[in-house]
N, C-alpha and C positions, 0 to 999 in steps of 0.2 A: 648818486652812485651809478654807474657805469655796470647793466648786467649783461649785455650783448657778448653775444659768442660772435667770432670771425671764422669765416668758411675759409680753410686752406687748400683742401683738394677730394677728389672725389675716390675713396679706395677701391668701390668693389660697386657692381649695377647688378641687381636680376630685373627682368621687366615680365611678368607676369600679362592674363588679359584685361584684369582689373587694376590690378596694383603694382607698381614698380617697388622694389625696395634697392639701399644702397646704403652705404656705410663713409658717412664722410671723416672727415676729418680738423677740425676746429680748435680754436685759439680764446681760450677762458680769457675773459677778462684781466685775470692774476697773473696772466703770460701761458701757464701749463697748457699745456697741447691734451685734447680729449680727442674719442670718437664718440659719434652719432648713429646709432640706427632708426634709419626714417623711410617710412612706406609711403610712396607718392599714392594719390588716391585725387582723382579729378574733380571729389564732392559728390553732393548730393541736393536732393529735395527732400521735404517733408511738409504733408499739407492736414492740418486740422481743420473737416469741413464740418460746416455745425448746420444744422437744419433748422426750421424756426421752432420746434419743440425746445432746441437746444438739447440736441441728440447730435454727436460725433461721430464721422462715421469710419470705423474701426477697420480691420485684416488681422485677421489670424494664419499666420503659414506660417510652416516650416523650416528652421533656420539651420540648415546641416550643422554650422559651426558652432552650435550649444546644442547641437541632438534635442531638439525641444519643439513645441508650436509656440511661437510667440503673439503674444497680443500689440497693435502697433499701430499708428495711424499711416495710410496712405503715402509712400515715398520712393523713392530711385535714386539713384546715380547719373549724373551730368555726362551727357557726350562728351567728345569732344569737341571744344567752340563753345561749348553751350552758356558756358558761366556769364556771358552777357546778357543772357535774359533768362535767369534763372524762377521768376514766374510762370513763361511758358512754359518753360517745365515741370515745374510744379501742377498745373493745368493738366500736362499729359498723362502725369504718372496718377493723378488724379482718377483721369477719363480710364485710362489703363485698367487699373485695378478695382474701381469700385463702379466704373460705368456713369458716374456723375460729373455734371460739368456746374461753373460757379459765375453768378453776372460779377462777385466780387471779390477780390483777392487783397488781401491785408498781408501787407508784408512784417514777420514778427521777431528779425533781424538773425543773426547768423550763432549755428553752435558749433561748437570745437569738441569733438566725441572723444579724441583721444589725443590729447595737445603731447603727451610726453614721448611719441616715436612716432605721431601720423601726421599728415598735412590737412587729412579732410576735413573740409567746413561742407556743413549742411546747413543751406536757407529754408529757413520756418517761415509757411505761411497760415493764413485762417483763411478759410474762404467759404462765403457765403451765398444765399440762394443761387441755391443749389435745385440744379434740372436731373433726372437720371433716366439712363439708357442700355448700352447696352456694353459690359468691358470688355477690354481687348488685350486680354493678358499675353504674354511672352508663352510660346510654346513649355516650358520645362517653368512654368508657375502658376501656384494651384493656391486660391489663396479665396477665404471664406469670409464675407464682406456682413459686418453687422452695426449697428445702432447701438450706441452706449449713452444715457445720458452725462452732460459735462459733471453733474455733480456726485453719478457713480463715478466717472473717469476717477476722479480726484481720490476717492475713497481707495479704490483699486492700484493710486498710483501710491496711496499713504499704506498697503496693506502689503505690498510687494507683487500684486498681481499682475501689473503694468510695469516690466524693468526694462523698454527699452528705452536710452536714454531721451534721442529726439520726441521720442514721446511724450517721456516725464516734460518734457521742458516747453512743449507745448501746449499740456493740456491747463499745467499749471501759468503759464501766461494767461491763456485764455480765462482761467477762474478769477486773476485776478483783473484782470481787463473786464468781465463782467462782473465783481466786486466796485472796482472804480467806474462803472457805469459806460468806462467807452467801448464798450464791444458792440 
């Protein structure tokens, strides 16, 4: 069965400094003509770093867009260019926010936050021994760095404490990667 939509033309662009949105226009498979509303977004990182306790180490800030502090592991947004070495980046946002650097990085493949109107894919990674120093956060982020064992993570992520998604989706790889003994 044939599910692929065909792009016809492009209606309408706003280009924001993070996000572009636009409203295309596309050809159902059945023939009908639909629109699309789709937020361009260049991606991101997310890095689950685990200490040899097998302690994760966490951020709490503030996320204007749910008026909330969320709990969340270590992440950013891709430059531009960046998506060719999306571990260095992972690395930065790392070193960024929590001050710590990793001799190893485990790549734990790619998540789709909002497949039904966005483009962005975030690259999950784990990363291990772990050095720490000193962060180097962005002027306007304010962001409080802690240790959470992996097998509170899990608990916290089964109880709804932990609802951001890249997060859910990491800590639960990692429980089960350490369940199947390869972590």
């Amino acid at each position: 069965m044939n599910l692929e939509e065909k792009f016809i033309k492009n209606i309408e662009t706003h280009k924001g400094n993070i996000l572009s949105f636009r409203i295309d226009e596309v050809l159902c498979p059945n023939g009908v003509k639909a629109t699309r509303d789709i937020i361009d977004h260049n991606g991101g990182v997310c890095v689950g770093a685990l200490t040899d306790e097998e302690e994760l180490i966490f951020i709490k800030q503030f996320r204007y867009s749910y008026e909330e502090v969320i709990l969340e592991l270590p992440a950013g947004k891709l430059e531009k260019g960046e998506n060719a070495d999306t571990a260095a980046a992972g690395m930065r946002e790392l070193k960024e926010e929590t001050g710590a650097t990793a001799d190893t990085l485990i790549n734990l493949g790619v998540f789709y936050p909002t497949c039904g109107y966005c483009n962005e894919k975030i690259y999950l990674y784990a990363a291990k021994g772990l050095h720490f120093g000193e962060q180097h956060l962005d002027r306007d982020e304010f962001v409080e760095v802690l240790k959470i064992k992996l097998s509170d993570a899990v608990k916290y992520v089964m109880d709804g404490t932990i609802k951001d998604g890249k997060t859910i989706a990491i800590v639960m790889k990692l429980n089960e990667m350490k369940r199947e003994g390869t972590l």
